[in-house]
C-alpha positions in Angstrom: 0.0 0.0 0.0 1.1 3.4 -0.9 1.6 5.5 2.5 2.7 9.1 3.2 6.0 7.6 4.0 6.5 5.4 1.1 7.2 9.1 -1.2 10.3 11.0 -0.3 9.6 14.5 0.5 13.0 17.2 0.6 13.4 21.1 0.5 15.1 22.2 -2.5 17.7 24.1 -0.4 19.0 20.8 0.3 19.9 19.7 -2.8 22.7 20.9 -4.6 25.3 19.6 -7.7 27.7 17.8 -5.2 24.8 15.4 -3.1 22.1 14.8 -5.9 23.3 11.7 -6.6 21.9 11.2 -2.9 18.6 12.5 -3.9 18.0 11.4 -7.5 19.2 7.3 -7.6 19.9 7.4 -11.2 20.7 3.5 -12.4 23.5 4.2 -14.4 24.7 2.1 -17.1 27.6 -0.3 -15.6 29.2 -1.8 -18.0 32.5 -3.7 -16.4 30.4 -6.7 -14.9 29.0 -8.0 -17.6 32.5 -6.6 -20.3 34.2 -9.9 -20.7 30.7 -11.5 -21.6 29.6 -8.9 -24.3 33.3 -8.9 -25.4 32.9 -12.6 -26.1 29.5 -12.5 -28.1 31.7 -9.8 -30.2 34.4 -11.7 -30.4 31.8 -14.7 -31.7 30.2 -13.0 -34.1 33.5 -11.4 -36.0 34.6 -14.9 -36.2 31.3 -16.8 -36.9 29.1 -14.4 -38.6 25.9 -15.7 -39.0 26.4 -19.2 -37.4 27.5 -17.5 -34.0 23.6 -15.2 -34.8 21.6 -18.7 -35.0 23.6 -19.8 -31.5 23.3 -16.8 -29.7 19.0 -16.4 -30.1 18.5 -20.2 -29.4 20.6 -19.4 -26.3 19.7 -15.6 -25.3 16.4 -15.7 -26.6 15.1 -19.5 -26.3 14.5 -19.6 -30.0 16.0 -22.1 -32.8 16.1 -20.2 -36.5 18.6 -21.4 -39.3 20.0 -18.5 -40.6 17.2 -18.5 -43.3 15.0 -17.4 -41.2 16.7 -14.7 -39.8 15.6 -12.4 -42.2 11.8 -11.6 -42.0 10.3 -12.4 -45.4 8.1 -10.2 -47.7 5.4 -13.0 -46.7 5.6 -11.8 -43.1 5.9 -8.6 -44.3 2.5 -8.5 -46.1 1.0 -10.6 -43.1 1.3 -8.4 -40.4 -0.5 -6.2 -42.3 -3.6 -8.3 -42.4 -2.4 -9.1 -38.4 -2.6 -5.7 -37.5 -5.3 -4.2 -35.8 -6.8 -1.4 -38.1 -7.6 1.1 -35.4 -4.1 0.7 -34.3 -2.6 0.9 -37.6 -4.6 4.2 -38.3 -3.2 5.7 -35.4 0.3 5.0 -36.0 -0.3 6.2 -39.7 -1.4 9.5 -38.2 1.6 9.8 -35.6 3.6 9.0 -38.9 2.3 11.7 -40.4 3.5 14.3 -37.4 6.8 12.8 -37.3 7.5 13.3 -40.8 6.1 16.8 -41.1 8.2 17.8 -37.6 11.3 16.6 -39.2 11.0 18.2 -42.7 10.5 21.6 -41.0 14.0 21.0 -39.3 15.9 21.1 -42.7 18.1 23.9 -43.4 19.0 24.6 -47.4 22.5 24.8 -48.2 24.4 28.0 -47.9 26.9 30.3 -48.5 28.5 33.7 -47.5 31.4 36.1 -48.1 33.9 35.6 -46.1 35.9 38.7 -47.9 36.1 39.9 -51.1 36.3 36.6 -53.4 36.2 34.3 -50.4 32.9 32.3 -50.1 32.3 29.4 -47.9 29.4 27.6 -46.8 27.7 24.3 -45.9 26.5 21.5 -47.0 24.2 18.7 -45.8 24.0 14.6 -47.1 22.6 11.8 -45.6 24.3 8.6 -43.8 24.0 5.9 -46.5 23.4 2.9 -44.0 22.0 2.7 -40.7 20.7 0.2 -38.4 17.9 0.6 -35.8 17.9 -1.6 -32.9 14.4 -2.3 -31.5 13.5 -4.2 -28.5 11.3 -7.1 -28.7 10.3 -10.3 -26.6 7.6 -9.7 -24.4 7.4 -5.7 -24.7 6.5 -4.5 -28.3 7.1 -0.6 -29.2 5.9 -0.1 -32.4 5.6 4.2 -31.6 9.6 3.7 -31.0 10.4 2.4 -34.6 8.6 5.4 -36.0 10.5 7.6 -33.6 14.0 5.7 -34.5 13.2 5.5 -38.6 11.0 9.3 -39.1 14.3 11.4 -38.9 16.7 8.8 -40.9 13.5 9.0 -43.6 13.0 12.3 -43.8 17.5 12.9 -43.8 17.2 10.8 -46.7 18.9 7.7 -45.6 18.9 5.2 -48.1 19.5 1.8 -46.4 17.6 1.4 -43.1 17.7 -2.2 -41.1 16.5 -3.2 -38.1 17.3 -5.6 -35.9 14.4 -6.8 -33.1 14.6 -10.3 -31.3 12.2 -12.8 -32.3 9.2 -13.9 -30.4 8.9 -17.6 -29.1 7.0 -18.1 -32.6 10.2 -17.5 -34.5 8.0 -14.2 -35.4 8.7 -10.3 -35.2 5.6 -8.6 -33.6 3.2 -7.5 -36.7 3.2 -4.0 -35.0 6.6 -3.6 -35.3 7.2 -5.1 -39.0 4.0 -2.8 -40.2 6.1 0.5 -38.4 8.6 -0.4 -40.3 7.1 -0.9 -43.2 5.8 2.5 -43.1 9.2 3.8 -44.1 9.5 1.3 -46.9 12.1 -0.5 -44.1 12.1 -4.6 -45.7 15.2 -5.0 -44.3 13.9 -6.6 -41.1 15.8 -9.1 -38.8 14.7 -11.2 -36.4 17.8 -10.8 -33.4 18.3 -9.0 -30.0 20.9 -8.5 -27.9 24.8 -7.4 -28.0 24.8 -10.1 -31.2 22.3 -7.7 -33.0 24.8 -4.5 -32.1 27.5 -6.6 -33.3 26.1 -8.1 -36.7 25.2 -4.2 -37.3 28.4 -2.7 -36.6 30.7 -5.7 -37.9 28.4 -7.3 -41.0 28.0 -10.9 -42.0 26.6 -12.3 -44.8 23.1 -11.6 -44.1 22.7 -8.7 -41.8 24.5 -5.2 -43.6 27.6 -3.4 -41.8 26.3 -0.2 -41.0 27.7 3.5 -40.3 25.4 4.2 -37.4 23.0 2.3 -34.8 20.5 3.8 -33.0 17.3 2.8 -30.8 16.8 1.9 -27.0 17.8 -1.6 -25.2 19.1 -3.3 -22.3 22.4 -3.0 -20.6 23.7 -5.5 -23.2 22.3 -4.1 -26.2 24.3 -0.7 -24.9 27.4 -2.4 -23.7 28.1 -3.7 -27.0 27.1 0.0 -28.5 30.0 1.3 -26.2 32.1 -1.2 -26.9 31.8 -0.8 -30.8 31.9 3.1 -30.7 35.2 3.1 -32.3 33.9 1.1 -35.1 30.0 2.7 -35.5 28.7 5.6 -34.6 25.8 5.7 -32.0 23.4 7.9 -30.5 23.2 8.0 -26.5 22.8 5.4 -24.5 19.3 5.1 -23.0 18.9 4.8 -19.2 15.7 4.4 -17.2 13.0 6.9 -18.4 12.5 10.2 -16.2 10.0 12.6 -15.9 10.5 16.5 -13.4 7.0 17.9 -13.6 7.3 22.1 -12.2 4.0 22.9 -10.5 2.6 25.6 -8.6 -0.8 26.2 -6.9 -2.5 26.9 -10.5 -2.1 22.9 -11.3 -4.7 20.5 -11.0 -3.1 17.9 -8.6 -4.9 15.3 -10.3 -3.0 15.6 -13.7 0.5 15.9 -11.8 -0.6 12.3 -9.7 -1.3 10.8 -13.6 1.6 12.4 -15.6 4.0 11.3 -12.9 2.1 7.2 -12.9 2.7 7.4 -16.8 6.1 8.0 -16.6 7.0 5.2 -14.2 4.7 2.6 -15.4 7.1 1.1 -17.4 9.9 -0.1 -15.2 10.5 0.0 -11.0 13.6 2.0 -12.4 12.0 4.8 -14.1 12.5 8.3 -12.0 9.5 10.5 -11.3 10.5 13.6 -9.5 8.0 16.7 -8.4 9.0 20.1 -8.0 6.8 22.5 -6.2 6.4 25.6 -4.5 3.2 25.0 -3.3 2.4 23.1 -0.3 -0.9 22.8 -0.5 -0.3 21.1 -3.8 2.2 18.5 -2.7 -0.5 17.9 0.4 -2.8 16.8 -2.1 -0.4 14.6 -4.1 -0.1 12.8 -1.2 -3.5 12.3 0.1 -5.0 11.4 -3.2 -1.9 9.3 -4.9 -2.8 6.0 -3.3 -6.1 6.1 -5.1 -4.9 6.2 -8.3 -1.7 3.8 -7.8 -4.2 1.2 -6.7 -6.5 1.6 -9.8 -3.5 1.0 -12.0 -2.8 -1.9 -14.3 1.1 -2.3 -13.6 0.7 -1.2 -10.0 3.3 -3.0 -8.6 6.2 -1.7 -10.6 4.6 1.7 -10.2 4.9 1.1 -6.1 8.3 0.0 -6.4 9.0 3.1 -8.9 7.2 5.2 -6.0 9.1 4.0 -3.4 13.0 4.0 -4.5 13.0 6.4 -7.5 10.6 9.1 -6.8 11.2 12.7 -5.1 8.8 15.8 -4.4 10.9 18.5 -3.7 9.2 21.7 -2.0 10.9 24.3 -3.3 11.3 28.7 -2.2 10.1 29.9 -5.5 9.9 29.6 -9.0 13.2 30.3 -9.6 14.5 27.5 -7.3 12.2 25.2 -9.2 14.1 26.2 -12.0 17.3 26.0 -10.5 16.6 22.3 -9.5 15.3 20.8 -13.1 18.3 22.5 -14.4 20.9 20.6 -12.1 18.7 17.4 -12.5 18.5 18.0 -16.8 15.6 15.3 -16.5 14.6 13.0 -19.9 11.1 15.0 -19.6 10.4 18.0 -18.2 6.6 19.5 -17.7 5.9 22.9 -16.8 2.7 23.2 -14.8 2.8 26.9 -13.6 0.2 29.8 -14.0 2.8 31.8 -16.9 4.7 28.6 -18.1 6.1 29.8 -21.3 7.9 33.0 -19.0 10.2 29.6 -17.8 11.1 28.7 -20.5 13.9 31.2 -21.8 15.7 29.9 -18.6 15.8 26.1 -19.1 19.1 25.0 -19.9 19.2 21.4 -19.7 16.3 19.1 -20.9 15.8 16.3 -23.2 12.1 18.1 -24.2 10.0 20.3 -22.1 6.1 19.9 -22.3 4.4 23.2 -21.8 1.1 23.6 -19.7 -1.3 21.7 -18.1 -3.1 20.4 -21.6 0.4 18.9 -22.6 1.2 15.4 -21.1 4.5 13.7 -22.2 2.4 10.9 -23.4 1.8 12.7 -26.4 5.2 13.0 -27.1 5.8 9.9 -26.4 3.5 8.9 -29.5 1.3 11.2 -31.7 2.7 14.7 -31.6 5.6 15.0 -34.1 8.2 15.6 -31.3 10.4 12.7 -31.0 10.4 10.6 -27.2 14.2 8.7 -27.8 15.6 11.6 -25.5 18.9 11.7 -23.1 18.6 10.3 -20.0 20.7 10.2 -16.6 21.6 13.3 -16.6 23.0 13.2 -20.3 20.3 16.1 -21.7 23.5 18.6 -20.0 25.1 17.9 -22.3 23.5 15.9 -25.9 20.2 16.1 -27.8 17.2 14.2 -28.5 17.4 12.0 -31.8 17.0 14.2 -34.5 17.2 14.9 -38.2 20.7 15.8 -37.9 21.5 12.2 -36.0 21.5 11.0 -39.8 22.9 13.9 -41.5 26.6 14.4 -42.5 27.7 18.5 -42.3 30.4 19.0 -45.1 31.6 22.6 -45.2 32.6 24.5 -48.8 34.9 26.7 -49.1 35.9 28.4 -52.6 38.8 31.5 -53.0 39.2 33.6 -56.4 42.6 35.1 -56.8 41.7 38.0 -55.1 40.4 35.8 -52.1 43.7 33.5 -52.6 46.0 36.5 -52.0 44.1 38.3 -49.0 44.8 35.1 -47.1 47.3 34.1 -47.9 49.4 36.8 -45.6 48.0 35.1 -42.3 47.5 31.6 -43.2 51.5 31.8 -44.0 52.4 33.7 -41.1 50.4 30.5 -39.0 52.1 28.4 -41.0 55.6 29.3 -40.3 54.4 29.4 -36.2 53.4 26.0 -36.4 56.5 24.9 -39.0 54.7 23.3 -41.4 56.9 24.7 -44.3 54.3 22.2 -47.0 51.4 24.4 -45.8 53.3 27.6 -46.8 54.8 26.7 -49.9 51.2 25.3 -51.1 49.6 29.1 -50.7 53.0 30.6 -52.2 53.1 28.7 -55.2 49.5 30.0 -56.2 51.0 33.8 -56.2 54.0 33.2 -58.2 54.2 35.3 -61.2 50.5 36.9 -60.0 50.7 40.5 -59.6 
């Protein structure tokens, strides 16, 4: 049962950057026990390729394939369509349709400028030409998280998209997920999990493509093996525990802070939920009316055990404490609930989104509103970005010199060159102005 003392209650004046760690139990990613164990599933599947895949799912996973079924077919493919629930599949056309039209506006056109007088330089955008998505499977299926993972690689014009998800105990791929995929025209579909999926993605064998980047969610394995092939791939950041800071004051309804903060930590006992309020007449009614809604919940229990070791309500001076905290915290998700929300905002510095008022619950995020919910966690949104167009994109910058241009820097980049003696460097501008007047 959830009790008074079962919710951590601090004053923000507490808190600070040296003891948050004391407050906020993030579950950061520790990769040295299980190292030598991921570093042998590597090591496997550079030597075995394919074989080492079909060994590793029957003994990760449970499930037997030959490596001809590893690949989902264009039978399955075309079946999950008629599998798929139609509601459903309108609704993830629709969120499709958000996605695709949020990305799009985040394209910039190529562009140039004078630098000085017949100097121009500028910048130019092209896509990755392979990446692999890595989507977890088993018992929980995410569909909303392959649209998330394959809407800004689509839109950057990626060519070759694959995705690796681990098979069901059917030898199958959810329908949900193959039809998400197969939104984006992605047929390149296979059926693994794990740190074996990371590595067939990041290595290649004969069926499953080498690829230039991986992206997506998983467990501590599935991001072990993303570390530990960093020098090799690129990747996007590793995804901890969800976390949601909701900033309320006396204007919020107490009974949408109760729900947003149950949604957010519904999905694992690890997930963090942490309040932030200056009103105490609103964290008074948290508290009285919480247990109600905990008890009325479908995954109850890991929402207890979520309540219990990962959740805070802090009861801070003013707004601008409140602000102060979420800062040091940079939480996954951050809701403002506050009578002038948008007057906040210019002073957030570190969030993975921010959701603004009291008609805005991250769920929608999370699925139908364009914005994308693969977002920095643990602390990470200090310092990196949620997936985004530019994940996929490669920045090349231009630059072009006419004589003119040629000889008005020439004076400086030769005087830099001499500094740094790299006699090649000056000789290459000086050979240009010979015999020029």
């Amino acid at each position: 049962m959830i009790s008074i003392n079962s919710l951590r209650i601090v004053k923000s004046d507490e808190i600070n950057e040296n003891n948050l760690s004391e407050f906020v139990h993030r579950n950061f990613l520790q990769i040295e026990s299980i190292r030598e164990s991921v570093a042998n599933i590597i090591a496997e599947v550079k030597k075995r390729g394919d074989k080492a895949i079909v060994d590793l799912t029957k003994k990760f996973d449970g499930v037997e394939l030959n490596e001809s079924e590893i690949k989902v077919t264009k039978e399955e493919i075309s079946d999950a369509y008629k599998l798929i629930d139609k509601t459903l599949l309108n609704a993830l056309q629709y969120a499709k349709k958000n996605l695709i039209k949020f990305q799009q506006a985040q394209i910039r056109k190529e562009w140039k400028l004078k630098i000085e007088k017949g100097v121009s330089a500028g910048q130019i955008y092209r896509p990755l030409e392979k990446i692999g998505i890595y989507i977890p499977g088993g018992k929980a299926i995410y569909p909303s998280t392959v649209l998330m993972t394959a809407a800004p690689a689509y839109v950057a014009g990626v060519k070759d998209i694959i995705i690796c998800s681990p098979p069901q105990s059917n030898k199958k791929i959810a329908p949900e997920i193959i039809v998400a995929a197969s939104e984006f025209n992605i047929n390149n579909i296979y059926k693994i999990g794990g740190a074996q999926a990371i590595a067939a993605m990041a290595l290649g064998t004969n069926i499953i493509p080498k690829v230039q980047k991986i992206v997506g969610p998983g467990n501590k394995w599935v991001n072990a093996a993303k570390q530990m092939l960093s020098n090799i791939v690129a990747i996007d950041t590793p995804a901890g525990p969800s976390e949601v800071l909701i900033i309320a004051d006396n204007s919020c309804d107490h009974t949408l802070v109760i729900l947003d903060l149950l949604s957010q930590i519904e999905h694992d006992s690890d997930n963090i939920g942490i309040i932030v309020s200056t009103s105490i007449n609103l964290i008074e009614n948290i508290m009285n009316n919480i247990k109600a809604y905990v008890e009325k919940s479908e995954r109850k229990d890991i929402i207890k055990n979520a309540l219990k070791n990962n959740t805070l309500i802090i009861e801070a001076k003013d707004i601008e404490d409140c602000i102060r905290i979420s800062n040091l915290i940079a939480p996954e998700h951050l809701e403002i609930m506050v009578k002038n929300p948008k007057n906040i905002i210019p002073k957030i510095l570190n969030a993975g989104a921010i959701f603004i008022g009291p008609n805005t619950p991250v769920a929608l995020g999370d699925y139908s509103a364009g914005t994308n919910h693969v977002l920095p966690t643990g602390g990470n949104a200090a310092k990196y970005s949620g997936l985004n167009l530019y994940d996929f994109l490669k920045i090349i910058e231009v630059l072009e010199c006419d004589l003119e241009g040629l000889k008005t820097l020439s004076k400086s980049s030769s005087i830099i060159a001499d500094f740094e003696g790299l006699s090649a460097h000056k000789k290459s501008i000086e050979k240009r102005l010979e015999n020029k007047n």
